[in-house]
N, C-alpha and C positions, 0 to 999 in steps of 0.2 A: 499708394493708390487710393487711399478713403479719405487723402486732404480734399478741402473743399475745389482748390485749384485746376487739381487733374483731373476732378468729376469732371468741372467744366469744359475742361479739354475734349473731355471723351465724348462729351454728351453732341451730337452730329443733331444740326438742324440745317434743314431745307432753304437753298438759298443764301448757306453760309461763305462768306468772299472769303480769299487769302490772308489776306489782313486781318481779320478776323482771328480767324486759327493761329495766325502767328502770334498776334499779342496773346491767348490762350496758351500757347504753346512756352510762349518766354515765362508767361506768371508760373507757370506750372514749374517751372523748370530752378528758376528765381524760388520757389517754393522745396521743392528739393535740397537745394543751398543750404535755406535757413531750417529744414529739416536738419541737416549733415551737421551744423553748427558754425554755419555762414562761412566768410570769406578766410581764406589764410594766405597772408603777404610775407613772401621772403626779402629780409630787409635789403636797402638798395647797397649797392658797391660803388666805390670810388674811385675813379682812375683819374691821375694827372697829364694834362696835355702834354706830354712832353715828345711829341712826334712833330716831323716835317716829312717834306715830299724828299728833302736829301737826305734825312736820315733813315728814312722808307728806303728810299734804295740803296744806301750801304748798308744797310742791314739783310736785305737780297741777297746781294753777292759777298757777304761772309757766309749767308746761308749756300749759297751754293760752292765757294771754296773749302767751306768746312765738312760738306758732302764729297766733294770730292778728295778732299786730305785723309777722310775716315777711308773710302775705297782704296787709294794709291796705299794706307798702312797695310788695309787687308792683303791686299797683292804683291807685299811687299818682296815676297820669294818666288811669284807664279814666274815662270820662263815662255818668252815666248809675244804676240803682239799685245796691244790692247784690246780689254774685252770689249764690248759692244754699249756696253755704260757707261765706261770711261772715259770710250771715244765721244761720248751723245755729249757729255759734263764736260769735257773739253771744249767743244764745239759751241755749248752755249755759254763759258767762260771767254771765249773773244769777244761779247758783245758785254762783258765786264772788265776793259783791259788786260786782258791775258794773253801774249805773244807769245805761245807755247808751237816753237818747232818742232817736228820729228824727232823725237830723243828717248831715253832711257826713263824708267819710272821714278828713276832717285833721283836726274836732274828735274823732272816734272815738279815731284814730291820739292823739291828746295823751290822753284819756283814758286809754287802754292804757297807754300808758311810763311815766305818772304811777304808776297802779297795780303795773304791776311794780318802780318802783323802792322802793314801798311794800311789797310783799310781800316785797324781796330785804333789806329793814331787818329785819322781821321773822323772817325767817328764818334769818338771820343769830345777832339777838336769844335767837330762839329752841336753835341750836344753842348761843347759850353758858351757858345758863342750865340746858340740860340736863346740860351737860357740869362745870359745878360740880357740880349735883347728883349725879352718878355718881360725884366727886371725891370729895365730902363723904362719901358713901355708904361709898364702898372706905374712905375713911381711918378711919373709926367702928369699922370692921368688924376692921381687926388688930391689936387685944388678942385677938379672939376666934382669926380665924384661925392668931395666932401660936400657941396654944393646943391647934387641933384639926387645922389641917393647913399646919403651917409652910411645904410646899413649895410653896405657890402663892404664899408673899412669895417667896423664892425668888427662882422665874422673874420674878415684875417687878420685884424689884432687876435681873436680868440681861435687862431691857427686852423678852422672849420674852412677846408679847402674846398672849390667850387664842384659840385659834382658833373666834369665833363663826361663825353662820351668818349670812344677807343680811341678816336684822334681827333684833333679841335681841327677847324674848316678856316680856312683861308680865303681874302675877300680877291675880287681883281688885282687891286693893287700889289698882291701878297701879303697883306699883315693880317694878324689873328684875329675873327671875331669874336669880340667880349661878351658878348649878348645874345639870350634866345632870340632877338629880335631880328639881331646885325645876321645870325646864322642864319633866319628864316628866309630874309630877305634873298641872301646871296644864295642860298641850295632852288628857290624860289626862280631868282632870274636865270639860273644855267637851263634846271628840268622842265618849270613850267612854260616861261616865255621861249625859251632857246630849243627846247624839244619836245614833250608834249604838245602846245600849239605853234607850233612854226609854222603853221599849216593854216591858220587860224581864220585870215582874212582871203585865201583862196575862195575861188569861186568852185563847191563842189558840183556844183550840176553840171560845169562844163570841164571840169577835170574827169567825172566820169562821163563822161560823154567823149573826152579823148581816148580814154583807155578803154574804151568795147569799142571803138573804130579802131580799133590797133592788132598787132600782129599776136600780143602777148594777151588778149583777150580769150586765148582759145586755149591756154594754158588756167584759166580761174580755178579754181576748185569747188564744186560743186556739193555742199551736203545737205544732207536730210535730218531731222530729226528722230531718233527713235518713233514709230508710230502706239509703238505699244506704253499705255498710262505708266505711272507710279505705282508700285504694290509695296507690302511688306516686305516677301525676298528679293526684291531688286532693292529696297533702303541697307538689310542687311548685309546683301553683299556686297556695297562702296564701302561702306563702315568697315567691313572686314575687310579691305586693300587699299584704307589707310592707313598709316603708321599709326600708332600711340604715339609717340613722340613728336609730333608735327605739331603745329601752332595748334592753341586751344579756338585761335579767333578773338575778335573781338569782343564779346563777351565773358569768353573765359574758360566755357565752357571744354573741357578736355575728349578726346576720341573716344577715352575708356567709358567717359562718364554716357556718352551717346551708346555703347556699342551695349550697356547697362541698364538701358531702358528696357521697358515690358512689352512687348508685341503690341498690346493697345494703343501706347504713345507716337510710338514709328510707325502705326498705320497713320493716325493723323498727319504726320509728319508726310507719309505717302499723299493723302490727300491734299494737304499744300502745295507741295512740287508738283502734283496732277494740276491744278488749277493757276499755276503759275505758269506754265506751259500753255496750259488753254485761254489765258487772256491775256499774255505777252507784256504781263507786266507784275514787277517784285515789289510784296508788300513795302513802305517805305522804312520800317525800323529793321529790318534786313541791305538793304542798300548802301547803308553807314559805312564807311573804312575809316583807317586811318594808313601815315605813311610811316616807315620808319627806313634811316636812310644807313645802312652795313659797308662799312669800308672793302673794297674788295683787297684779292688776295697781294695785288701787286703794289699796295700802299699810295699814298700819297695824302694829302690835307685840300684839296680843289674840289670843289663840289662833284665833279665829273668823275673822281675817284670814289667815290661814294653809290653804291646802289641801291635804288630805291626797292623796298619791297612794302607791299598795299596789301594789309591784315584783313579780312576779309569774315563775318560772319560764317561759321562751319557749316552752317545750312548750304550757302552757294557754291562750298564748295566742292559739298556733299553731291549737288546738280549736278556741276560741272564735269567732276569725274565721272556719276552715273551715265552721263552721254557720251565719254569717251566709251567707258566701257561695254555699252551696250551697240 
């Protein structure tokens, strides 16, 4: 509280903008840090590409025959139909080749381990054939490399393996891309060109001008904004129904570390978000994001397999919930 930083923080003048308060509020905070004993990095981890979109999905349905092999043991004595789980893992086993008629739990059970040791061949198969591929690939490729960027033979003479992410991205064509750039490009033309602006060169005044002459116009949703300001116990109580464990933000900053502040700091913090609201516009060193692009659960290497989530300043998200919950 008696660094020079947070004085300034506190210290409230007449006519002071959002932007203002906010670069006030990072120094202060940026000041805290290098109190505590600055930054601490946990070193990065290494994963090697070695996924596809076919090996994403045989590895599904051994997950889901190997779920259903553990059930069919458990019930191996129960007398009587199938329970209500076994039917569901059935059911979603025919859209994994599984031709499983009306029968007994032991012919079931032999179906099943037939089948898995069928897909563990294949999968098997499958990662070696990928993996020449990628072999063949790299070795094609250094005449050129040695050419334009020698240091990445370099590092794999000195066996220093590329640090991928969970799974490497696939271009149109289907083949791997090599490069921050080749990736950027390709996750680039699906989400930004293909779905965020698909929309891009419509004409919106006359698109909405279609949809409130329309049937569905009397369905819109209609909201308000909280009318009552920012205070103290309305900052403390988002901070308290957010997790600890949720993103720190882009800066860095953690839940705990916010929820740790002194009543004088979270006021200011109150009167930012008051004045942010009253002039319908966010300081610009709050507006920053970045992307980071999470394989979802059902696998694959297409861009489209991939979802985007946009890291966000904890201040805005601090707002955002404040207005749901209020």
């Amino acid at each position: 509280m008696a660094s020079p930083s947070v004085q300034r923080l506190l210290l409230k003048v007449d006519g002071q903008s959002a932007s203002q308060i906010s670069k006030l509020l990072s120094e202060a905070l940026e000041g805290l840090i290098h109190l505590a004993g600055g930054w601490k990095f946990r070193p990065p981890t290494r994963k090697l590409a070695y996924e596809s979109h076919e090996v994403c999905r045989l590895r599904g349905s051994l997950r889901l025959f190997g779920e259903c092999l553990s059930l069919l043991r458990r019930e191996h004595d129960v007398v009587g139909p199938f329970s209500r789980r076994l039917l569901s893992l059935v059911e979603r086993l025919r859209d994994h080749g599984l031709e499983a008629p009306d029968a007994s739990r032991v012919t079931l059970q032999q179906m099943v381990e037939a089948r898995i040791i069928h897909l563990r061949q294949e999968l098997r198969r499958n990662l070696r054939l990928m993996r020449e591929e990628r072999v063949a690939r790299w070795r094609g490729l250094i005449p050129q490399l040695w050419n334009e960027r020698p240091g990445s033979l370099y590092r794999w003479l000195a066996a220093d393996s590329p640090a991928w992410g969970s799974a490497p991205i696939l271009t149109t064509a289907g083949s791997q891309c090599c490069s921050i750039e080749e990736v950027d490009a390709t996750v680039q033309a699906f989400w930004v060109a293909g779905v965020w602006r698909r929309h891009a060169a419509a004409d919106e005044a006359k698109c909405w001008e279609a949809f409130r002459t329309s049937s569905f116009f009397a369905y819109y949703p209609r909201c308000d904004c909280p009318q009552d300001g920012w205070s103290l116990g309305r900052v403390r109580k988002v901070l308290r129904s957010m997790r600890e464990s949720s993103s720190p933000g882009i800066r860095g900053f953690t839940i705990a570390l916010w929820r740790s502040l002194p009543d004088e700091v979270l006021s200011r913090v109150a009167d930012l978000l008051t004045l942010v609201e009253k002039d319908g516009r966010w300081p610009e060193e709050l507006i920053h994001a970045y992307v980071t692009m999470i394989p979802k659960a059902s696998g694959g290497s297409r861009p489209q397999d991939q979802r985007p989530i946009t890291v966000l300043y904890v201040l805005y998200r601090l707002w955002a919930k404040g207005v749901v919950l209020t």
